[in-house]
C-alpha positions as CSV (number, residue, x, y, z in Angstrom):
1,X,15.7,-5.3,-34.2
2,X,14.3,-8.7,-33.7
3,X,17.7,-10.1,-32.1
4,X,17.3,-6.8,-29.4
5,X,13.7,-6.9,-29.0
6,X,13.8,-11.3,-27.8
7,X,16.8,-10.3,-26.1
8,X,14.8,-7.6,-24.0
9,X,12.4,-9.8,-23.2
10,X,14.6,-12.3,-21.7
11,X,15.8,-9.7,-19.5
12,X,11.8,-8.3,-18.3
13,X,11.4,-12.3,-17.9
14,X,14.5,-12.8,-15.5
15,X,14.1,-9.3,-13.9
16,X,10.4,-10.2,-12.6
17,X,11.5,-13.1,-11.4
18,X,14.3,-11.3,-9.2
19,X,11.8,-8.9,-8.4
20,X,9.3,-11.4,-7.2
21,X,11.9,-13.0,-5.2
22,X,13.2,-9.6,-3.2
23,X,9.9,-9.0,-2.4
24,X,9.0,-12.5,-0.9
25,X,12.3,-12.5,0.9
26,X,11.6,-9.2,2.6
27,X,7.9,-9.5,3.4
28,X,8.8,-13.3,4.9
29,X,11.9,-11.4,7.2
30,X,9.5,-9.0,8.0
31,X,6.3,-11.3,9.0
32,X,9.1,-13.7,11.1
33,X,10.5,-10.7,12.8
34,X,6.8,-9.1,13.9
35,X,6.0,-12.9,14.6
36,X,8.7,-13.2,17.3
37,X,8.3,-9.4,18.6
38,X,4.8,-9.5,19.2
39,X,3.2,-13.3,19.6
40,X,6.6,-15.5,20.7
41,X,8.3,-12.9,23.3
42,X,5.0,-11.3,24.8
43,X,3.9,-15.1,25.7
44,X,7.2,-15.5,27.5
45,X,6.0,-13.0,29.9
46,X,2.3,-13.9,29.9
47,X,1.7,-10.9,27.5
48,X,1.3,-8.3,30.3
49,X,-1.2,-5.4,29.2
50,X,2.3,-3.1,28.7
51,X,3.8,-4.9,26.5
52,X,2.7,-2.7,23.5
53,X,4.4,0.2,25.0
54,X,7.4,-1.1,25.8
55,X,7.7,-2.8,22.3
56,X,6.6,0.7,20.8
57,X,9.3,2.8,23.0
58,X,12.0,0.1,21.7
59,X,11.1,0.6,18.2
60,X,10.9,4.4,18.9
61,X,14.7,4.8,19.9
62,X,15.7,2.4,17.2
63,X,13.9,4.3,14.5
64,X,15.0,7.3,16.1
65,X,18.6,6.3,16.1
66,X,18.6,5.6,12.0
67,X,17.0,8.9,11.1
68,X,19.7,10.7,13.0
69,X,22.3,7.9,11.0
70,X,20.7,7.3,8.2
71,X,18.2,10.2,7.3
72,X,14.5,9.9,6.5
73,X,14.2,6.2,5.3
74,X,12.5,4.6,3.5
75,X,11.5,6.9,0.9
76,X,7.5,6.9,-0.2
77,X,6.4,6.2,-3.1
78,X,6.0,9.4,-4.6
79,X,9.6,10.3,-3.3
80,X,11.1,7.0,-5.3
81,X,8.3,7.7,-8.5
82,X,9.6,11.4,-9.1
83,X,13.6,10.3,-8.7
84,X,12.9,7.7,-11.7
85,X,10.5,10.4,-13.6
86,X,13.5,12.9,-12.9
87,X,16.8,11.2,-13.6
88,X,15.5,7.8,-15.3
89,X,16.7,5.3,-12.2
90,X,16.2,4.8,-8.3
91,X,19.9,5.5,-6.9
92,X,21.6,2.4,-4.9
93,X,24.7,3.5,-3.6
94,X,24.8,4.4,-0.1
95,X,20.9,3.9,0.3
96,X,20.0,0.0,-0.6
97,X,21.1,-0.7,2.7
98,X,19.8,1.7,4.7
99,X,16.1,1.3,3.0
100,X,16.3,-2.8,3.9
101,X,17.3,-2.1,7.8
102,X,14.7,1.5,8.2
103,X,11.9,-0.6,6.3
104,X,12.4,-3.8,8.4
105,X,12.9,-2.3,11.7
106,X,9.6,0.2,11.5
107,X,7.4,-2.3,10.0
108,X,8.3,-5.3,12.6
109,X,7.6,-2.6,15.9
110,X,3.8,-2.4,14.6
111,X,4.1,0.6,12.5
112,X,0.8,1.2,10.8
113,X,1.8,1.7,7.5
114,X,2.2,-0.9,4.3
115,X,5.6,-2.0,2.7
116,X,4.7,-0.8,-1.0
117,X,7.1,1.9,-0.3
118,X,10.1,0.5,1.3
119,X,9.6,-2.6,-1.4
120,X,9.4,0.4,-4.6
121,X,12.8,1.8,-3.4
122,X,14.4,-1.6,-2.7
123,X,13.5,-3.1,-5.8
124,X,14.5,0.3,-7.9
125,X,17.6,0.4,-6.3
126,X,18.4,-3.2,-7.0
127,X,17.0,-3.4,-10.3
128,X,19.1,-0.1,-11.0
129,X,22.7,-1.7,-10.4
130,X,21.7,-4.4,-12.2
131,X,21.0,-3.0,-15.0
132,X,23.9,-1.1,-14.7
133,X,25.9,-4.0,-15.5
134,X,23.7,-4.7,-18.8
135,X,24.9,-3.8,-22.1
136,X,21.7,-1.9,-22.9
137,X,21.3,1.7,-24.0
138,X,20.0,4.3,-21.4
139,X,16.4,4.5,-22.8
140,X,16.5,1.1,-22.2
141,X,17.3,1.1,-19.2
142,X,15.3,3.1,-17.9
143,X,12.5,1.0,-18.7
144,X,13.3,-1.7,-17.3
145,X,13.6,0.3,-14.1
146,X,10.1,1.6,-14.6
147,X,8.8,-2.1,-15.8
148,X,10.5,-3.2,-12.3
149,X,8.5,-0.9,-10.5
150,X,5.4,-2.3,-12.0
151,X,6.1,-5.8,-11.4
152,X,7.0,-4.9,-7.3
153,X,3.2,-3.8,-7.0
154,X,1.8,-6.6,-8.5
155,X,3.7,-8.8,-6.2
156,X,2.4,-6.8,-3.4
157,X,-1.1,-6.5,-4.1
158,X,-1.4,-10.0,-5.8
159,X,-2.3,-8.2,-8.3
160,X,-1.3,-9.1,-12.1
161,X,-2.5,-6.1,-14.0
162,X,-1.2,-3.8,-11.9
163,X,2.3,-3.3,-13.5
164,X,-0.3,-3.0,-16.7
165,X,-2.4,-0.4,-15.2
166,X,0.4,1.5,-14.0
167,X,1.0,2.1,-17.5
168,X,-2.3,3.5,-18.3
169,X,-2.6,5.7,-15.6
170,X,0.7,7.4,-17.3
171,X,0.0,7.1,-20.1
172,X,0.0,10.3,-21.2
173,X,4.1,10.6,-20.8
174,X,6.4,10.3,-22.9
175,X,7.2,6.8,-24.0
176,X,11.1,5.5,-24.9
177,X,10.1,2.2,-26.4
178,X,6.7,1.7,-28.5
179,X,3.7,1.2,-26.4
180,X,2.6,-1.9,-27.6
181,X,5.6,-3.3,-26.8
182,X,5.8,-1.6,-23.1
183,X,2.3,-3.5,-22.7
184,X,3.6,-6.4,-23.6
185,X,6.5,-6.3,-21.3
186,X,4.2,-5.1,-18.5
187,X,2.2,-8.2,-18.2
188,X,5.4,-10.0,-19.0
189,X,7.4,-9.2,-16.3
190,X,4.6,-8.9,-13.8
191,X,3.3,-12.3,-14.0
192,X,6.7,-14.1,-14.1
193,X,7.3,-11.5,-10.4
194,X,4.1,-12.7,-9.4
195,X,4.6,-16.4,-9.9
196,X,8.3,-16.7,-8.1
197,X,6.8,-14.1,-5.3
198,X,3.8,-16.8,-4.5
199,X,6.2,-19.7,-4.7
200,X,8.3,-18.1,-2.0
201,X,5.7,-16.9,-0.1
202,X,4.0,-20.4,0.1
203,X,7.5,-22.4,0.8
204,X,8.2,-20.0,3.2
205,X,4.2,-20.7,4.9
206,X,3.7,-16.7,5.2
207,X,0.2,-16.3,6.2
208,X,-2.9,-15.4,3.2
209,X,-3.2,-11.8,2.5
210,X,-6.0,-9.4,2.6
211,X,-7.0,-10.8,-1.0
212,X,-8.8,-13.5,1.0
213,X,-11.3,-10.6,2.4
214,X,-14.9,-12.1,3.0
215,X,-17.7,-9.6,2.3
216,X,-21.2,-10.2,4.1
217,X,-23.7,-10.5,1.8
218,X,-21.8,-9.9,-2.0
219,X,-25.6,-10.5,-3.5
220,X,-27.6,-8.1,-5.3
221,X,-30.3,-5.8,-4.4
222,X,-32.4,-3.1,-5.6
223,X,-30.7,-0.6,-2.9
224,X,-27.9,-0.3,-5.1
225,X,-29.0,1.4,-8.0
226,X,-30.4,4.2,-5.1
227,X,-27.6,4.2,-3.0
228,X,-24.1,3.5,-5.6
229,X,-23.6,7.8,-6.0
230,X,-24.3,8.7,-2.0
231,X,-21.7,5.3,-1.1
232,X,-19.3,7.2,-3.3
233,X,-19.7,10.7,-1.8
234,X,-19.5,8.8,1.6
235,X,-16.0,7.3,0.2
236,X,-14.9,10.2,-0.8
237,X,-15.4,12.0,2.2
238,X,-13.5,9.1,3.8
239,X,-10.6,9.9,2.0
240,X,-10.7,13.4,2.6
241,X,-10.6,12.0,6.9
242,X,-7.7,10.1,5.8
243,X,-5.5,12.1,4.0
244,X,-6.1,15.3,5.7
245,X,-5.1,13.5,9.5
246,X,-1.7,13.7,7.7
247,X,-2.1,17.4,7.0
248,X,-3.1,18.3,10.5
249,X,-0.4,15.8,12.4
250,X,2.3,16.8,10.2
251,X,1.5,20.6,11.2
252,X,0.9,19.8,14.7
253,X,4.4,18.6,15.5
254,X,6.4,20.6,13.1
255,X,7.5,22.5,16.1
256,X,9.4,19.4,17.2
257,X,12.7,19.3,15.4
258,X,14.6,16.7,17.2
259,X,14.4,13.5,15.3
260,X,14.6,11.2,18.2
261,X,11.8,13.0,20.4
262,X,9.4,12.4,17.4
263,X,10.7,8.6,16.9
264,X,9.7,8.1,20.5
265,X,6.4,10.1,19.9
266,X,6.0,7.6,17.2
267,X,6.7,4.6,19.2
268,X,4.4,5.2,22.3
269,X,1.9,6.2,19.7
270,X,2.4,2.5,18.3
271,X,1.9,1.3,22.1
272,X,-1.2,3.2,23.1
273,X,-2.9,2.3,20.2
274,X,-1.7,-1.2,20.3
275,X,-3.6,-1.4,24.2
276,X,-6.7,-0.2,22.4
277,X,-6.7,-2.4,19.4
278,X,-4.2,-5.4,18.0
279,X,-5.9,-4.2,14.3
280,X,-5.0,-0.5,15.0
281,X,-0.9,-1.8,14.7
282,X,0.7,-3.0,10.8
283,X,-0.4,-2.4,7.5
284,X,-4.0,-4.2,8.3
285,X,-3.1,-6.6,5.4
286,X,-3.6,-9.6,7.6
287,X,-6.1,-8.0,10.3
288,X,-8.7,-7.6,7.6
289,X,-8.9,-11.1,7.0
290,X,-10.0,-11.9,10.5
291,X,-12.0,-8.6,10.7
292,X,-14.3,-9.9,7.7
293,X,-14.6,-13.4,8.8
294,X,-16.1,-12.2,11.7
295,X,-17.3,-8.9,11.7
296,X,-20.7,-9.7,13.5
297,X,-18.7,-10.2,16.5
298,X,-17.5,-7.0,16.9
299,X,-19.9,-4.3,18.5
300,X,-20.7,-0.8,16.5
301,X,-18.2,0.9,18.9
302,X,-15.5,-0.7,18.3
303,X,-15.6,-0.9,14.3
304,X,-15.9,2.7,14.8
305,X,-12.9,3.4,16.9
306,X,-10.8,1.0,14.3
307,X,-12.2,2.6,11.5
308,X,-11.2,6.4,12.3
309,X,-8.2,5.6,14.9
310,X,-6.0,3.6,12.2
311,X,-6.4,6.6,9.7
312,X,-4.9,8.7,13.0
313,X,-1.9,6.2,13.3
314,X,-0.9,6.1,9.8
315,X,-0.7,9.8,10.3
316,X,1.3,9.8,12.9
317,X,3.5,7.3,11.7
318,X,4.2,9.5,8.5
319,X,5.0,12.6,11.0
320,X,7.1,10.9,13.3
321,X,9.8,9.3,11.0
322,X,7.8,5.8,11.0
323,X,7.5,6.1,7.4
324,X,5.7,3.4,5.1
325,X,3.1,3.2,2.4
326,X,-0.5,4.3,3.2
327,X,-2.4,1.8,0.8
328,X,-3.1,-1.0,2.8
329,X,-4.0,0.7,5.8
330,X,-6.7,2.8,3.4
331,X,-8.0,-0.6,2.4
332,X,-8.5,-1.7,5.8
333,X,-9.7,1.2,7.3
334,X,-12.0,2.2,4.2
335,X,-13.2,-1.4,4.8
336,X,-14.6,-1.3,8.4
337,X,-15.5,1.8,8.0
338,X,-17.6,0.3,4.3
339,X,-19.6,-2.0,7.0
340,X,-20.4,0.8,9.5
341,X,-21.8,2.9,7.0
342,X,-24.3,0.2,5.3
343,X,-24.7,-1.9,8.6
344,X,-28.0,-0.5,9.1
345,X,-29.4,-2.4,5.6
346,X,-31.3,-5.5,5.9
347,X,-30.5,-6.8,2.2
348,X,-26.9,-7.5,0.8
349,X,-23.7,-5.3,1.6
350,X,-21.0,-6.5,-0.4
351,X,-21.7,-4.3,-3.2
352,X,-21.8,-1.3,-1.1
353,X,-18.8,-1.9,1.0
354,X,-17.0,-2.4,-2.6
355,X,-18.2,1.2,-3.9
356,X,-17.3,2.7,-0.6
357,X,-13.9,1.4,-0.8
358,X,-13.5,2.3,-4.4
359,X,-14.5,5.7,-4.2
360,X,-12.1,5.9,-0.8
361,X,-8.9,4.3,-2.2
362,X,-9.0,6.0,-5.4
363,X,-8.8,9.3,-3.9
364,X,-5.8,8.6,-1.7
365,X,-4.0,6.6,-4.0
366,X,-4.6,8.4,-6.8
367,X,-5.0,6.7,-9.6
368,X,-8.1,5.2,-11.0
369,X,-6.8,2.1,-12.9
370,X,-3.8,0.9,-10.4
371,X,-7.0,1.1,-8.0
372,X,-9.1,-0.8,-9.7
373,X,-6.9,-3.6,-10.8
374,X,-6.1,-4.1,-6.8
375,X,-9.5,-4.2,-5.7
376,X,-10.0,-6.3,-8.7
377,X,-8.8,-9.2,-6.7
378,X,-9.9,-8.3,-3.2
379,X,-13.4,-8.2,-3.9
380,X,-15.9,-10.4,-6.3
381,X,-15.0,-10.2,-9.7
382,X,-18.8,-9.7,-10.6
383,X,-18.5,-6.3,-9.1
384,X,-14.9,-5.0,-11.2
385,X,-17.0,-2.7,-13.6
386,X,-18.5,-1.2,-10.8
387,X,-15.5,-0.8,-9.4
388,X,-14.2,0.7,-12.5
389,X,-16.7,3.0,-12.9
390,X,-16.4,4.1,-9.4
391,X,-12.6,5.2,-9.4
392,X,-12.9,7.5,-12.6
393,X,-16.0,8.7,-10.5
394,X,-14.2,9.3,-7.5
395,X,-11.0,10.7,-9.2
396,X,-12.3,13.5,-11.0
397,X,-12.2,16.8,-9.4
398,X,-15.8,17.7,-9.9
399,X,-15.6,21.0,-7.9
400,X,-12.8,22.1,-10.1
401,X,-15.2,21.3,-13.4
402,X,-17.7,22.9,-11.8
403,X,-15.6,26.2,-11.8
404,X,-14.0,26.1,-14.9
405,X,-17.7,25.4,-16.5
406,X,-19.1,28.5,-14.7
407,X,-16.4,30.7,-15.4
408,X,-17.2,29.6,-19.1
409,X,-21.0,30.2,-19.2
């Protein structure tokens, strides 16, 4: 048991330091690619005030041309999460491929949308035939699979408890190896992912991430202990904004069936959007950085159109075949929109922002602790309980308590 248990562990150790590596490799092709598509060539041509367009009706026919090839890829997150709950792995054969080339192409035409997704099925897919060529047993194996996943969004999100908090927030399935040990494993495999995913990313010079975020004012004031619920209800209702664009877009161009008319929806979408606002265009991983550096600079109006126009892109995107992960753009846009709401204060913001964001991101992502341990290392680390505190807040459906309380009394 001993002998199986080290030998396990050799293989979480090796496997997060493939899945590191897959990650790095793909978010450097994918930041060279955007790099040369929308700084190199538009300076060619003295970036004429089109370009966006034209770059987002290129996209469009290209992304257009792989759903009628390939089919609707890459798969979300939820898609990849209920294939591994259902049949224990992430399928490679005849999709690996096509997930790289739809991920790639949609996120380097300005797509606003994240690469958590495209990177969950990538990874999944790779980890999957690997571990097909292990002599492990199937329970086995499908924990590995699972641990993979784990490590992949702690690479992301720069985040090493992630993979960990992923756990907790499922905790209440059914486990094939002891939990202790799946813990273990956990933090095993996602800081050896994290450590070869920096190294690449710094020897390939990719730019910092959003985890570099600078918050005006991260002091403390009185304001908070009056204002920490309404910044949550504000958040929430953020979230609701965000998620329920997707409703309303999807249902608005459901009538269109052809899969190459909505690409090219997608991509002008992409363009017009792109005239209004370079941060409107990617996941807003690297926009919030210059955002918050210098967020003084930017007038009420336009925080405000950034702040509820990316939300209306991201939906979009989803409808039209550009399809991506949502979590980055909710940390952006909960972000500016986190300033707007407490610009009017005289004494420190920080705090606020951080509960507004909490409460927002929670309720789209879902889960309280994989929140948490994100924001963990976005914002200060003085204000992590809060933020704690804030997602089991925001996550509970306190209108469905209310009912089932009054249907009790």
């Amino acid at each position: 048991m001993k002998k199986l248990t080290f030998a396990f562990g050799i293989y979480t150790l090796m496997l997060g330091l493939v899945v590191g590596s897959i990650a790095a490799f793909f978010i450097g092709l994918v930041h060279f690619s955007t790099e040369f598509l929308w700084t190199f060539v538009p300076e060619q041509f003295n970036s004429p005030w089109f370009y966006p367009i034209c770059i987002g009706l290129i996209g469009g026919l290209l992304v257009g041309l792989l759903q009628i090839k390939f089919g609707g890829y890459p798969r979300s997150m939820h898609e990849n999460m209920a294939e591994l709950k259902r049949t224990g792995r992430i399928e490679y054969k005849n999709r690996l491929f096509k997930t790289i080339v739809s991920a790639w192409i949609i996120l380097s035409f300005g797509a606003s949308v994240g690469p958590e997704a495209a990177l969950i099925g990538i990874v999944g897919s790779t980890t999957t035939w690997i571990i097909d060529h292990l002599k492990l047993s199937l329970k086995h194996k499908e924990e590995l699979i699972s641990l993979s996943i784990g490590a992949i969004i702690s690479s992301i999100f720069l985040s090493s408890f992630s993979g960990l908090a992923e756990e907790i927030d499922d905790s209440t399935e059914a486990k094939k190896i002891p939990k202790q040990s799946k813990l273990l494993l956990s933090i095993l495999i996602s800081f050896s992912a994290l450590a070869s995913f920096l190294w690449l990313k710094s020897f390939m010079k990719i730019p910092e991430s959003i985890f570099s975020i600078r918050l005006p004012d991260a002091g403390w004031s009185w304001w908070f202990v009056v204002l920490f619920i309404p910044m949550i209800i504000l958040g929430w209702l953020f979230s609701i904004y965000f998620d329920q664009l997707q409703v309303y877009i999807a249902k608005a161009l459901s009538f269109i069936k052809n899969k190459m008319v909505l690409a090219l929806l997608g991509g002008l979408s992409i363009g017009i959007f792109g005239i209004i606002s370079y941060y409107l265009l990617f996941s807003g991983e690297h926009q919030l950085i210059e955002v918050t550096k210098s967020v003084q600079e930017f007038s009420i109006t336009a925080l405000l159109i950034i702040a509820l126009l990316k939300p209306l892109l991201v939906a979009i995107c989803l409808a039209t075949g550009w399809k991506g992960g949502a979590i980055f753009p909710a940390i952006f846009s909960s972000s500016v929109m986190g300033y707007l709401v407490t610009v009017w204060l005289d004494g420190p913001t920080g705090f606020l922002i951080t509960i507004f964001v909490a409460a927002s991101c929670t309720k789209i992502v879902g889960k309280p602790v994989l929140t948490a341990s994100i924001l963990l290392f976005v914002f200060p680390l003085q204000f992590f309980p809060f933020i704690l505190l804030t997602a089991f807040i925001a996550n509970k459906n306190w209108w469905a308590s209310f009912k089932q309380l009054s249907q009790h009394n």
